[in-house]
ZAMIKE-25888 format. One line per 2 residues: number of its first residue (from 1); for each residue x, y, z of C-alpha. Coordinates in pm, whole numbers, always signed. Layout:
NUM) X,Y,Z  ... .
***
This chain:
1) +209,+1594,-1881  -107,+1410,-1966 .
3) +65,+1062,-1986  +270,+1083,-1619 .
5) -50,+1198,-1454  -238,+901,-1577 .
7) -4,+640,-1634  -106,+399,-1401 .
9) -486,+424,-1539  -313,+363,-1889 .
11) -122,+82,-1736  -455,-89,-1602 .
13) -644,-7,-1957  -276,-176,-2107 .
15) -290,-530,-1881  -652,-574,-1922 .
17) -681,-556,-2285  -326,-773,-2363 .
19) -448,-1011,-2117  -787,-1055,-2222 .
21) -622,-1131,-2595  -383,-1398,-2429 .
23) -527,-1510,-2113  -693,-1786,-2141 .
25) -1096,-1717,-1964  -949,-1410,-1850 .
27) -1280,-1132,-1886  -1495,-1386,-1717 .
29) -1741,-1277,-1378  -1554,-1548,-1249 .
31) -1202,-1447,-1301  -1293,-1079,-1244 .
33) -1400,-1154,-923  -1106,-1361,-804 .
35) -896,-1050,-904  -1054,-775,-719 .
37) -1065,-1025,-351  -656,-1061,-462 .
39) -664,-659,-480  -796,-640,-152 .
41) -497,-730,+128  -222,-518,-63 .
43) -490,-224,-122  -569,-169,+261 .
45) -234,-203,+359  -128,+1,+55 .
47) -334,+336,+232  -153,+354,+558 .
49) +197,+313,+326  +120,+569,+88 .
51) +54,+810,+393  +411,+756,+546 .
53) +584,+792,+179  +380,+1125,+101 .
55) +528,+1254,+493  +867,+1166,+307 .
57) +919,+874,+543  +911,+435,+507 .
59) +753,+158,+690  +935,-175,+601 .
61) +730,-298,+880  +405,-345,+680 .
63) +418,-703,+616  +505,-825,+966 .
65) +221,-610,+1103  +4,-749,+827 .
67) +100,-1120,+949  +33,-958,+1304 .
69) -305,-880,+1243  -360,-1196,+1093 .
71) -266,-1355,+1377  -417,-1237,+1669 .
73) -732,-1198,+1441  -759,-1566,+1486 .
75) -587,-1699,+1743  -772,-1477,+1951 .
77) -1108,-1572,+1851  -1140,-1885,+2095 .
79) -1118,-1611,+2409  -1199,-1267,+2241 .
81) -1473,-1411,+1985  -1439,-1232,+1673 .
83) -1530,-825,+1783  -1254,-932,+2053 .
85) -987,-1068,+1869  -1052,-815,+1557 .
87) -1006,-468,+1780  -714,-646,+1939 .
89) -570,-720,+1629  -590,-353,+1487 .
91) -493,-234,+1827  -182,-409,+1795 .
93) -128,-242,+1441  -189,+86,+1574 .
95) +87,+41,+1878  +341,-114,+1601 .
97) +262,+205,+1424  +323,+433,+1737 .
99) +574,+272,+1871  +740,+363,+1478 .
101) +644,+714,+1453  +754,+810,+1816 .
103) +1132,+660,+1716  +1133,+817,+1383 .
105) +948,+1170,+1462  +1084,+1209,+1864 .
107) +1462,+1001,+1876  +1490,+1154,+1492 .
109) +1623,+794,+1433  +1616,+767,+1000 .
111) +1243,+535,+945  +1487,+265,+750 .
113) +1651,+184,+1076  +1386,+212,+1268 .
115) +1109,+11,+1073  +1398,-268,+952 .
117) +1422,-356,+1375  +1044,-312,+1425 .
119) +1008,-605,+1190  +1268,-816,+1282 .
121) +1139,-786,+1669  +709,-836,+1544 .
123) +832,-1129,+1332  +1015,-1271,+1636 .
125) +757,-1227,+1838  +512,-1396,+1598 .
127) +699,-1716,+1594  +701,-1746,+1960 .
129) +348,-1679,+1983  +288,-1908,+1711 .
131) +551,-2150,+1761  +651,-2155,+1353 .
133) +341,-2289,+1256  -29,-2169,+1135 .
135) -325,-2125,+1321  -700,-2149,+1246 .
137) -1026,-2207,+1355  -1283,-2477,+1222 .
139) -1601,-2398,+1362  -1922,-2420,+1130 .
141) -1997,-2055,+1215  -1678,-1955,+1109 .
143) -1680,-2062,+787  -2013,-1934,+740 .
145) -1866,-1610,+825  -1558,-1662,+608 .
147) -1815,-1757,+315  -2022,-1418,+383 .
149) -1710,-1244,+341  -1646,-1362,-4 .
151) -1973,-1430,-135  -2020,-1132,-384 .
153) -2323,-886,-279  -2340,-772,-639 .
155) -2165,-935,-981  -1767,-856,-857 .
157) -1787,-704,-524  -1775,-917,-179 .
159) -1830,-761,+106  -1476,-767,+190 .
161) -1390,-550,-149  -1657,-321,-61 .
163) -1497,-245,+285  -1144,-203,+84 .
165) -1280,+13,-143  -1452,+244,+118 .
167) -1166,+265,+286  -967,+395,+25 .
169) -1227,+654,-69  -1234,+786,+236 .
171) -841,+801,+265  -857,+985,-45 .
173) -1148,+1220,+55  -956,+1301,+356 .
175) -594,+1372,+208  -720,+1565,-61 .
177) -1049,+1769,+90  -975,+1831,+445 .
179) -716,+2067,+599  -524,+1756,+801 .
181) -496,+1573,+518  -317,+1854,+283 .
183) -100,+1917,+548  +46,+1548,+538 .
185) +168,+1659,+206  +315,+1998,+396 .
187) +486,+1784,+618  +642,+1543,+323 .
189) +749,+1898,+93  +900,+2089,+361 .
191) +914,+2044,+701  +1030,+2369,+760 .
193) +784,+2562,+634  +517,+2323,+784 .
195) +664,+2414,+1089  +641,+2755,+1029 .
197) +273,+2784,+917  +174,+2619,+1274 .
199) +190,+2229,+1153  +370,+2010,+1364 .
201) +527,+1741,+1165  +622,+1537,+1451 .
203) +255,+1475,+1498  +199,+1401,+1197 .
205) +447,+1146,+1114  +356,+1007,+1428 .
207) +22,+975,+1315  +122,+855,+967 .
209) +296,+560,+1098  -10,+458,+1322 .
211) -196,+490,+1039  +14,+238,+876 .
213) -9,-29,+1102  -360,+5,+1161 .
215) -404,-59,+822  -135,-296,+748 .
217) -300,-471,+1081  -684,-441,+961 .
219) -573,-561,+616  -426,-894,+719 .
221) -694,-943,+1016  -1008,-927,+750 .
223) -782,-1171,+509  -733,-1374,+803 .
225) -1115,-1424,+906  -1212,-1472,+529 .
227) -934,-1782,+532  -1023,-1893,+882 .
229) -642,-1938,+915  -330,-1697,+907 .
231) +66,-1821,+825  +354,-1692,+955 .
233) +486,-1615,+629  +196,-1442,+530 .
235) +283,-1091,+511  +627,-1174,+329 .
237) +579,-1056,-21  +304,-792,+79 .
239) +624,-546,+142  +773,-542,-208 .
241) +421,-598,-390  +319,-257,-198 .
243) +615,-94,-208  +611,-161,-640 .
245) +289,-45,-620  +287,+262,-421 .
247) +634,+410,-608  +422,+312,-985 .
249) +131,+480,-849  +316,+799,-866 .
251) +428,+884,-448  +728,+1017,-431 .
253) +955,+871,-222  +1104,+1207,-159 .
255) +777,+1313,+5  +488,+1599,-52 .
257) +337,+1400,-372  +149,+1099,-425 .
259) -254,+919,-403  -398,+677,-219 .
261) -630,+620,-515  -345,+587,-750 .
263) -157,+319,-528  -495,+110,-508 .
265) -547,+125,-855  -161,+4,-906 .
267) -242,-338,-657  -535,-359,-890 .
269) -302,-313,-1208  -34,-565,-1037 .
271) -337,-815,-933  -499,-833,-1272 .
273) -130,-869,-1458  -52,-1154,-1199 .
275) -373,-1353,-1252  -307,-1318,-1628 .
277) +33,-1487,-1583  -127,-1752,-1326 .
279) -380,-1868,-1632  -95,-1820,-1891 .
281) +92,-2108,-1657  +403,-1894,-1574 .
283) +506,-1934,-1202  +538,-1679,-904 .
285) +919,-1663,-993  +814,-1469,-1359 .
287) +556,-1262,-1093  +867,-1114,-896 .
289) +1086,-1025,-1205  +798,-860,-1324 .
291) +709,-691,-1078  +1080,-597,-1030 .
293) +1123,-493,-1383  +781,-274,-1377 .
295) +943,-72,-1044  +1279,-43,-1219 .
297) +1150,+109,-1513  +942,+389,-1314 .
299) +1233,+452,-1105  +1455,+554,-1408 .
301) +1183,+738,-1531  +1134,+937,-1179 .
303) +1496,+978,-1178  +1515,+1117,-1523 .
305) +1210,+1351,-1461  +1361,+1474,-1206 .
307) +1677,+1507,-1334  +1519,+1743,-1632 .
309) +1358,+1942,-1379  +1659,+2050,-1212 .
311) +1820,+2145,-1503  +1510,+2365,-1607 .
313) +1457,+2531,-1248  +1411,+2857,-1258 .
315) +1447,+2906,-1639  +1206,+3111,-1838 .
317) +1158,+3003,-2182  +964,+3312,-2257 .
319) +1293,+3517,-2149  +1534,+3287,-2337 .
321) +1343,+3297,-2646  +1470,+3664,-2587 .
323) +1830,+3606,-2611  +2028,+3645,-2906 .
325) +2047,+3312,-3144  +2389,+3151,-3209 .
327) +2525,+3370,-3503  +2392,+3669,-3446 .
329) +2404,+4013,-3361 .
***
């Protein structure tokens, strides 16, 4: 159905026009800008997500890896400088990620249970290494680099976009022209018969999960550097914004279906509705029962959809246009 397959690009088409009638400045360089850097943290993170949903799998632990990243990205820098402290940041992602997939795809422990103690145990370990409190860095150099990172290269795009947006056209590229990447979605529809046409989805989910936290880890270490300064906090509503965005996108949290395009262009959907609210004056309160609402609503309709679909397998309306009609012979 045309409208399912494209909702989310109707939804973005939907937000922009109502907003640009209400919004106050809202279709502005300016204000275009400031959405597509907002975009950017949720849409990296967003990639490695999307990957673990389509292998029919979660990662709660997304926005303490984010904060992670964030912080070693910086409080690094001092010791690493910032090639240091950026790999090591990332690295750390990646071993979050491992550390995930090896639980979840070797101890066949369910990824809720798993992912809900990685992130008590990284958030843990980011208050003791942070002591509660934020770090930064306030050399002239580094804000020069922060600036770079912002300053837009062409009318909407910083350099910091651009990376985002390569980044998800390569995820994209991957999962949807290259052998490994189909059989992710192998993996997510039926493990069995993954299994059986030589895919092994223990490696695989394995390698979706380190995926994720590299990701979740390289989103929050480039927000990081463009700040100069990370919180401890600041990974806290990255979880539900993704998750929202990923499940509207269209992955199934079932497995086997979904787009990393689609759940960028969802953060981008969420982003743009957000800053309209921001210049409308309603608070980040009216942002989470949105945002709540919006996931509801697709839920039902997933639900519902597949609810139809059951009740349909396997019929043939060719054959029961066949069968004798109430009330006759």
């Amino acid at each position: 159905m045309f409208m399912d397959r494209h909702r989310i690009y109707l939804l973005l088409a939907a937000v922009f026009a109502v907003m640009s009638l209400v919004a106050p400045r809202y279709l502005n360089s300016y204000n275009l800008t400031i959405i597509m850097k907002s975009m950017c943290l949720n849409a990296t993170v967003a990639i490695g997500f999307t990957l673990v949903l389509i292998c029919g799998q979660l990662d709660l632990s997304i926005g303490t890896t984010l904060t992670l990243g964030a912080m070693l990205a910086i409080g690094l820098q001092p010791f690493l400088g910032w090639g240091g402290s950026f790999l090591a940041a990332i690295g750390a992602g990646a071993a979050v990620g491992l550390i995930n997939g090896l639980l979840v795809s070797k101890a066949r422990i369910s990824s809720f249970i798993v992912t809900l103690g990685t992130l008590t145990i990284v958030q843990g370990v980011i208050y003791i290494y942070c002591h509660g409190a934020s770090v930064s860095v306030t050399g002239a150099a580094d804000f020069a680099r922060a600036d770079l990172l912002e300053r837009p290269l062409i009318p909407l795009l910083t350099p910091r976009v651009l990376v985002t947006v390569l980044l998800v056209a390569l995820a994209q590229w991957f999962l949807t022209r290259t052998r490994p990447g189909r059989n992710f979605f192998l993996v997510g529809a039926n493990r069995e018969t993954a299994w059986l046409s030589g895919v092994s989805p223990a490696r695989y989910v394995t390698a979706a999960f380190v995926i994720s936290g590299l990701t979740a880890a390289l989103g929050g270490a480039l927000f990081s550097m463009s700040m100069c300064s990370a919180t401890p906090d600041l990974g806290v509503s990255s979880l539900m914004d993704v998750i929202a965005a990923t499940i509207v996108g269209g992955t199934a949290m079932t497995g086997g279906k979904g787009s990393v395009l689609r759940s960028a262009v969802a953060v981008l959907t969420f982003a743009a509705l957000f800053n309209g609210f921001n210049r409308l004056g309603f608070g980040s309160e009216f942002r989470v029962f949105v945002a709540g609402l919006v996931l509801a609503l697709v839920v039902v309709h997933e639900a519902v959809a597949a609810l139809r679909h059951d009740r349909t397998k396997g019929q043939r309306p060719v054959l029961l246009e066949e069968l004798p009609k109430e009330g006759t012979t």
